[in-house]
C-alpha positions, 0 to 999 in steps of 0.5 A: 444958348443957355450953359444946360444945352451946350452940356447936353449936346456935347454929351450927345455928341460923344454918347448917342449914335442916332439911326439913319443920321450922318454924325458929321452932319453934326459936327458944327450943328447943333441937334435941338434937344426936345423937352415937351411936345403938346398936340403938333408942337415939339419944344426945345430946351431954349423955348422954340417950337417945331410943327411935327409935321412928320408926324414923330416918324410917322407914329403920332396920329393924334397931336402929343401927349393927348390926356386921353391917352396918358390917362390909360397908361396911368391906370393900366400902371396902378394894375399891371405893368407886364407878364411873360406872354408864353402861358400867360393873358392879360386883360388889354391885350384881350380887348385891343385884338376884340376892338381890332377885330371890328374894323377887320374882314371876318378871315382875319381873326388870329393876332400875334403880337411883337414890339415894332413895325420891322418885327411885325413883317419879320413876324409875317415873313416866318408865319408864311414860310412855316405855313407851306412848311406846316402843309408839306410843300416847301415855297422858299421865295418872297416877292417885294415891289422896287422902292419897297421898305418894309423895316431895318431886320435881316428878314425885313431888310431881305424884302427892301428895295431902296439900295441907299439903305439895303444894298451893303446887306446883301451877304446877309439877306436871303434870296427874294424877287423885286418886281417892277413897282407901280410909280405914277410920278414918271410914268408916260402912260397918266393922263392927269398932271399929278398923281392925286387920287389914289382911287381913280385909274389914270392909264392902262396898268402896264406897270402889272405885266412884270409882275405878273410875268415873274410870278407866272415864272416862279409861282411854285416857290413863291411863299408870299408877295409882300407889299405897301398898300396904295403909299410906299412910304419911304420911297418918297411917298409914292401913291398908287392906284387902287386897282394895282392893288386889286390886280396885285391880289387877283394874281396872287390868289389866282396862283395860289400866293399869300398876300402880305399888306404892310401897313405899318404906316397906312393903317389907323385912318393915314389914308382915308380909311382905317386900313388902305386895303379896304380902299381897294376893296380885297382882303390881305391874308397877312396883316402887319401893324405898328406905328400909330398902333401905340398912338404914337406914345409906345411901341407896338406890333401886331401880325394878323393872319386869316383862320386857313393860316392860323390851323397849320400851327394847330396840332399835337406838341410833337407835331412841331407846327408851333410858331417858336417867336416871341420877344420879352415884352410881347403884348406889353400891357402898357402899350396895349393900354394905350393902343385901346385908348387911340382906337377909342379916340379915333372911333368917339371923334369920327377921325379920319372921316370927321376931318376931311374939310381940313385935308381937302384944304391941305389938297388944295395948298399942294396943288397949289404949288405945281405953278412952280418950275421948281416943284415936280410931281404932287401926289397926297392920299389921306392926312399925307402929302409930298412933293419932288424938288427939282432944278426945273420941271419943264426941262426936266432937270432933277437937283443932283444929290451932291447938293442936298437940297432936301437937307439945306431945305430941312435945316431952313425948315428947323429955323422956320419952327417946322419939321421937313425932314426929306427922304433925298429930294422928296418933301412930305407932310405926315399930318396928325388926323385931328390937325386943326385947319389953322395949324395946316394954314400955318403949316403950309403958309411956313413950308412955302416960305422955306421953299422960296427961300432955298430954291430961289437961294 
């Protein structure tokens, strides 16, 4: 390692506190320091290349550094690089919610914008309480699936049901509902061996009883029901069928419940099709985005909710029914560029649709893997896959956490040129859509290799 990277990392060392990472972890080891990334590759400081195979925390739908995309930025800084939002439009932010608008149910039609994927369900949270506000009922409660994540804010955190990462919080956080999830990986009910399509209904759908019991209970404080559709991502990639979403959305319009679709991560082609609701075939009456939103390049939020929604802040000044949110650089031109430049890309190359032979294959490679004792369930939908590492899957026999081994795997990962970061003894791939079909030949061949040599290790 050259004098340079010793520097940079001592300093970072001393200086950075990085999200979601143990400092002690890094004592002794040295955080790679990334210097440019071209398509799926990232390079370091010493000339080593990384497969991003997770896809830069999921927000890089495209490869890195697609000219298409920089192109935008470049001209959109020659003309404008930001105003104040309140009072205030600009040309790009107009055009990204008419491209969005074409690829959306007619109902929603009102776009607001923020700068994340955790501001954008804060966002949604705020607009469904003042909506019942607005209209003169109080509903104070929000109902969130178990293993659910939808952000690091107060208000998003409120609706989170991983406790590794929510429950020191609870002081802070404001009361809401958890309801049984949908979690086809242990249920005893599934016909099939793993959960591999998300569209086809293996078993009864007992796993809709408590929430419909709970909101039977509670329906008349109810604000809203937020949810993942169809992947819960964080906790560990789960997929679930598609008919637990249309139930989840029967019931809810039955007892008169707003519908929150978190698609930070499903949306822009993750899991087949533009956004993962249309998989199932309903309408959300809130919608959030973000991550691919930007192209993976800039931040970017938006929450878009259907005209009944929008008209309850409609009024007279000294009505008080304004929506009083907004952040600095709300709509940021540059990002909106940008964001107009991935739709486009995504539209002239047909993605995810155009790619699917190269996913089939990636399918394929997964399935491959359940002949091992050491592999657990399998489960992919869209450009994601994932699989549990256990000790043994025929005696049922799960790695204890005190062993880490989704991290000894991530270390092995990094000394194979690939990114397997692990959400505790889960592994996943976050696969670009336009991913060449050598790069998941490479992949895949790189990351079974890792396997082998940790677990058989």
């Amino acid at each position: 390692m050259n004098f340079r990277s010793d520097y940079y990392q001592e300093v970072d060392k001393k200086l950075i506190w990085h999200p979601f990472t143990q400092a002690k972890d890094y004592e002794k080891l040295k955080m790679p320091i990334i210097t440019r990334a071209k398509g799926i590759k990232l390079y370091d400081a010493n000339g080593n290349f990384y497969y991003d195979t997770v896809s830069s925390w999921w927000t890089n739908s495209i490869g890195h550094c697609n000219k298409e995309l920089v192109n935008s930025i470049k001209r959109q800084l020659k003309q404008l690089d930001h105003v104040i939002f309140a009072g205030f439009t600009h040309i790009p932010a107009i055009e990204l919610c008419e491209k969005l608008k074409s690829f959306l149910p007619e109902n929603l039609s009102k776009f607001f914008f923020s700068d994340d994927g955790s501001t954008s369900v804060e966002v949604a949270l705020k607009i469904a309480f003042q909506y019942w506000h607005n209209i003169g009922i109080e509903k104070k409660l929000f109902l969130y699936l178990e293993n659910s994540y939808h952000g690091d804010t107060i208000g998003s955190i409120s609706v989170g049901g991983i406790d590794l990462y929510h429950k020191l919080y609870k002081p802070l956080m404001f009361k809401s509902l958890k309801v049984k999830g949908p979690d086809c990986s242990s249920c005893k009910h599934r016909k099939s061996k793993f959960t591999f399509n998300a569209e086809e209904t293996t078993c009864n759908m007992k796993c809709t009883l408590h929430l419909e019991r709970t909101i039977e209970k509670h329906h008349e404080n109810i604000a809203a029901f937020i949810a993942e559709p169809l992947l819960q991502g964080a906790a560990g990639m789960k997929v679930y069928p598609v008919e637990y979403l249309r139930r989840l959305r029967e019931i809810t319009k039955r007892y008169g419940i707003l519908l929150i679709l978190d698609e930070v991560a499903t949306g822009f082609g993750r899991t087949g099709k533009m956004f993962a609701f249309e998989k199932a075939e309903i309408l959300p009456d809130i919608l959030c985005l973000s991550k691919a939103l930007g192209g993976g390049i800039l931040p970017l939020g938006l929450t878009i909710v259907n005209d009944k929604i929008y008209k309850a802040f409609y009024g007279d000044y000294f009505s008080y029914k304004t929506f009083f949110h907004g952040h600095s650089y709300t709509a940021y031109p540059l990002a909106c560029a940008v964001a107009n430049a991935h739709i486009s890309y995504l539209v002239k190359n047909k993605l995810p649709e155009s790619n699917m032979e190269t996913f089939e294959y990636f399918y394929k490679r997964l399935k491959s893997l359940g002949d091992w004792d050491k592999i657990g369930d399998i489960r992919f939908i869209g450009s994601i896959g994932a699989i549990d590492v256990v000790k043994s899957r025929k005696n049922k026999v799960d790695y204890p956490p005190d062993e880490r081994i989704g991290f000894k795997i991530y270390l092995e990962g990094l000394r194979n040129h690939l990114i397997l970061r692990p959400l505790g003894n889960t592994i996943y791939w976050f696969l670009p859509l336009n991913i060449k079909l050598k790069d998941v030949k490479a992949i895949m061949d790189l990351s079974e290799r890792v396997l082998r040599k940790v677990l058989n290790d």
